[in-house]
C-alpha positions as CSV (number, residue, x, y, z in Angstrom):
1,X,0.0,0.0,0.0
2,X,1.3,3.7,-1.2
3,X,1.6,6.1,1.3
4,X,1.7,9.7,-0.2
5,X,2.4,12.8,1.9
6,X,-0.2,15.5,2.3
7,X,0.4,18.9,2.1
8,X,-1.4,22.3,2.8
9,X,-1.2,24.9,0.0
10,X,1.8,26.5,1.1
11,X,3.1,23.2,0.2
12,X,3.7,22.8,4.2
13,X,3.2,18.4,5.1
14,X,0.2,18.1,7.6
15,X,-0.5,14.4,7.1
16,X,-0.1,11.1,4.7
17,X,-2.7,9.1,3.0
18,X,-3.0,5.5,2.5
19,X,-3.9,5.2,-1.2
20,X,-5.2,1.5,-2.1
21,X,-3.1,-0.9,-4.8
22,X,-6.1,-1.9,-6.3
23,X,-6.6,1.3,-7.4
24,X,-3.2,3.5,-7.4
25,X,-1.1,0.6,-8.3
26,X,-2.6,-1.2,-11.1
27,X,-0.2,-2.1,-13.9
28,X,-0.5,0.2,-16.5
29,X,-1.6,-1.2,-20.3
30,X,-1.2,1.5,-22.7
31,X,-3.6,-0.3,-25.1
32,X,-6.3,0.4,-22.3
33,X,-5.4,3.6,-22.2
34,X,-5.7,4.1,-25.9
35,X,-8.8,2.8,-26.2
36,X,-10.9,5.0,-23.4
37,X,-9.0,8.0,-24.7
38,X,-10.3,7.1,-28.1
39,X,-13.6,6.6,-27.2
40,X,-13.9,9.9,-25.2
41,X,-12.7,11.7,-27.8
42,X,-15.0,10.0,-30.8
43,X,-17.9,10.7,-28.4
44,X,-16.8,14.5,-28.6
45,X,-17.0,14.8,-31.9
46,X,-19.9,16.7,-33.4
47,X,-20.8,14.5,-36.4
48,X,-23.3,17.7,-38.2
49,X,-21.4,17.5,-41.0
50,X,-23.4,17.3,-44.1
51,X,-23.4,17.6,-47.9
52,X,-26.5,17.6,-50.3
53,X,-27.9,14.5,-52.3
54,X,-29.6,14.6,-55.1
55,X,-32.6,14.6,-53.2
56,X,-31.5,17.9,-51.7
57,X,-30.5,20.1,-54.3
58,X,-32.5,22.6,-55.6
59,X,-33.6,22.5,-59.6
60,X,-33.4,19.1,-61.4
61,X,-37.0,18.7,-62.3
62,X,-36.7,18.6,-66.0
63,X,-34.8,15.9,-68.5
64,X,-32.2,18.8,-70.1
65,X,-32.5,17.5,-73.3
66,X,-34.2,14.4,-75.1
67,X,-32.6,11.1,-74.9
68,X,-31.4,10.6,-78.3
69,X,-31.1,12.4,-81.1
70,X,-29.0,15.2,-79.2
71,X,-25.2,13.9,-80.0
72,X,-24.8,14.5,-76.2
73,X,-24.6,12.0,-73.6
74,X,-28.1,10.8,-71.8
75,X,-28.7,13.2,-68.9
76,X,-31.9,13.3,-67.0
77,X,-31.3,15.9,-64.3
78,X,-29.1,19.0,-64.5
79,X,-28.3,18.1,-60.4
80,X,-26.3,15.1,-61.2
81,X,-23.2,14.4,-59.1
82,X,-21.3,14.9,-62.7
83,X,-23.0,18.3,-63.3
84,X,-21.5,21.2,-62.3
85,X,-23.8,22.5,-59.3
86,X,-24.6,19.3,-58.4
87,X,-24.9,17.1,-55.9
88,X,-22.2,15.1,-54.1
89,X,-22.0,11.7,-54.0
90,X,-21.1,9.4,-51.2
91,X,-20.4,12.9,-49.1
92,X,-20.5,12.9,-45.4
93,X,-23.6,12.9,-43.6
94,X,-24.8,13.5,-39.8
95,X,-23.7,10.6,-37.7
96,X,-22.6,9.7,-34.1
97,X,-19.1,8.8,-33.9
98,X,-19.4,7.1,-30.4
99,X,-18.4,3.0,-29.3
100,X,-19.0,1.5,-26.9
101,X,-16.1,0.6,-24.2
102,X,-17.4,-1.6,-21.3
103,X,-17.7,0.0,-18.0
104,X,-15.3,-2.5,-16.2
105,X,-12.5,-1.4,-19.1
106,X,-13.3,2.2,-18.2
107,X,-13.4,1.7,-14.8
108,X,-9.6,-0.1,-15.2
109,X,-8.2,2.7,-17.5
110,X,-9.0,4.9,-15.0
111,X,-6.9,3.0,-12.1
112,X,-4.3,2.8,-14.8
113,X,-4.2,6.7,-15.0
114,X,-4.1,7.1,-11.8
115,X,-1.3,4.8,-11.2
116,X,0.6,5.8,-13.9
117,X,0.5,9.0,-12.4
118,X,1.5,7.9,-8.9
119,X,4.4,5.9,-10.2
120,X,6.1,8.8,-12.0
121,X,5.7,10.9,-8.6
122,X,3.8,13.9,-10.1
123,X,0.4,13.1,-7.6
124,X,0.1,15.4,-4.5
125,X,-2.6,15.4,-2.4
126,X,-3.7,18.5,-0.6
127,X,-5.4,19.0,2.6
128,X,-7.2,21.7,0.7
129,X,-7.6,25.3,-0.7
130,X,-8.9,27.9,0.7
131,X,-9.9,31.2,-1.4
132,X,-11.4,33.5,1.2
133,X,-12.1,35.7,-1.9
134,X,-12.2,35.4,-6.1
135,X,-9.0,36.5,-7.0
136,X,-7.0,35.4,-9.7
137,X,-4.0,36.7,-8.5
138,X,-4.2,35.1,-5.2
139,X,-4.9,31.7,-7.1
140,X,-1.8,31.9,-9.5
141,X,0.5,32.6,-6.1
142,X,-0.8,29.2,-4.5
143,X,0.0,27.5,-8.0
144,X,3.4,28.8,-8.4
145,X,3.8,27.9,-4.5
146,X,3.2,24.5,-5.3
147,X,4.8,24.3,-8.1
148,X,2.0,24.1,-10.5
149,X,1.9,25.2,-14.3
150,X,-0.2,22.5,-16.4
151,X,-1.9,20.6,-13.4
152,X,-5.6,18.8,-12.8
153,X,-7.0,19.6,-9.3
154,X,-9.7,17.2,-8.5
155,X,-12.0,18.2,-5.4
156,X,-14.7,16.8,-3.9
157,X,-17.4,19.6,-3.1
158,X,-17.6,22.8,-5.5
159,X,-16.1,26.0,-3.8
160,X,-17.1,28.7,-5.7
161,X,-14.2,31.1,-4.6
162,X,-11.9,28.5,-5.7
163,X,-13.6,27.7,-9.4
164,X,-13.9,31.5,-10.5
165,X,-10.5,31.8,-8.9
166,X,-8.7,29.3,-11.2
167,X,-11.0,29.3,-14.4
168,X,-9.1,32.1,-16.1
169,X,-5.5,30.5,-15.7
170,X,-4.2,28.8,-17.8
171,X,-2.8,25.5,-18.1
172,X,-5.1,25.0,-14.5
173,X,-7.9,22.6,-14.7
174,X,-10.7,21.9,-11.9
175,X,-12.4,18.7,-11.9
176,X,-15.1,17.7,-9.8
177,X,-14.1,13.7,-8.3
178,X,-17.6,12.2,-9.6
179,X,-16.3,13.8,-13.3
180,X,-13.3,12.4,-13.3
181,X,-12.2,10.9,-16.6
182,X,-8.3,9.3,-18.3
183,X,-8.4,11.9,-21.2
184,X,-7.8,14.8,-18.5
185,X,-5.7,12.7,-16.0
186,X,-3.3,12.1,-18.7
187,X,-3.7,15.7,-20.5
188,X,-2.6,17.5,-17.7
189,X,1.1,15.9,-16.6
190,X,0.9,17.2,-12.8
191,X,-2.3,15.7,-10.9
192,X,-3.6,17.2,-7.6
193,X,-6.2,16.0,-5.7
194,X,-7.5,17.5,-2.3
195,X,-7.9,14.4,0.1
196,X,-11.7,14.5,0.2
197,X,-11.6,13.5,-3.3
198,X,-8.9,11.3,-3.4
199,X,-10.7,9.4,-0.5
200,X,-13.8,9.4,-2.7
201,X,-12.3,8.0,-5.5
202,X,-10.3,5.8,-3.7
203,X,-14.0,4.2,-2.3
204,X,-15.9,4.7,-6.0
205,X,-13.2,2.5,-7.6
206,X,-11.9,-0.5,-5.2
């Protein structure tokens, strides 16, 4: 069992947490990985893109010419794909790009994040923040106290002060513990979690 030290935000110890194997020491499987990370991303993706049919494109209601007779080629709509102002053929249409990954595999790939992170030291654990007011300023001096410039804080209950504190800096990210996800944990390469939420994620995932 890991035991990490936890700090205050002046970066001060005040405590260590037992963190559980089965969830901070997993072995880590990048094709895991790559496959949650993929699916996140494919279920971000808009899928509105859109071309016309035929059956879309304005005009096209009358044969242009007769069939025979002509010395052109047969035609029988000015909207054909080989017409200039046409339609398209075989274009993209709407469509969801999300698969489905099993919950259990998500679930792992998530412990895998989280131990990756562990192993390569760069998880602290807080006792906790404390913005007595929304100040940007005051924010970016506890980062740079801790050492902070591309990091994922996790927390367990929203603190208003502490969201509209951090929103507008960047290379900070605030994640509530329930919204935790392996796309972010591995985004950001510093993770910080106060020691509620590491507790509660600790419990959600043994």
């Amino acid at each position: 069992m890991a035991t990490v030290t936890v700090f205050d935000q002046l970066k001060k110890e005040v405590g260590s947490l037992d963190l559980a194997p089965e969830v901070y020491e997993v072995e880590v499987r990048p094709e895991i990985l790559h496959l949650v990370v993929r699916a996140q991303l494919a279920a971000k993706r808009a899928g509105t893109h859109s071309v016309k049919t035929r059956a879309y494109v304005s005009g096209g209601g009358k044969k242009p010419w007769k069939q025979k007779g002509t010395g052109h080629a047969r035609s029988g709509s000015n909207r054909s794909p080989v017409w200039r102002g046409g339609a398209v053929i075989f274009g993209p249409q709407p469509r969801s790009y999300e698969f489905k990954v099993n919950r259990k595999v998500r679930r792992l790939a998530l412990k895998m994040a989280l131990s990756s992170r562990l192993a390569e030291e760069n998880l602290m654990v807080l006792k906790g923040i404390d913005m007595p007011e929304i100040k940007t300023k005051k924010f970016a001096e506890v980062a740079k106290g801790l050492g902070l410039e591309k990091a994922l804080i996790v927390f367990q209950e929203a603190d208003k002060n502490l969201l509209l504190s951090a929103r507008n800096l960047p290379g900070i990210k605030l994640l509530a513990a329930d919204k935790l996800n392996v796309y972010d944990v591995l985004l950001y390469p510093k993770l910080v979690m106060l020691e509620s939420a590491a507790v509660s994620v600790q419990e959600r995932l043994k």
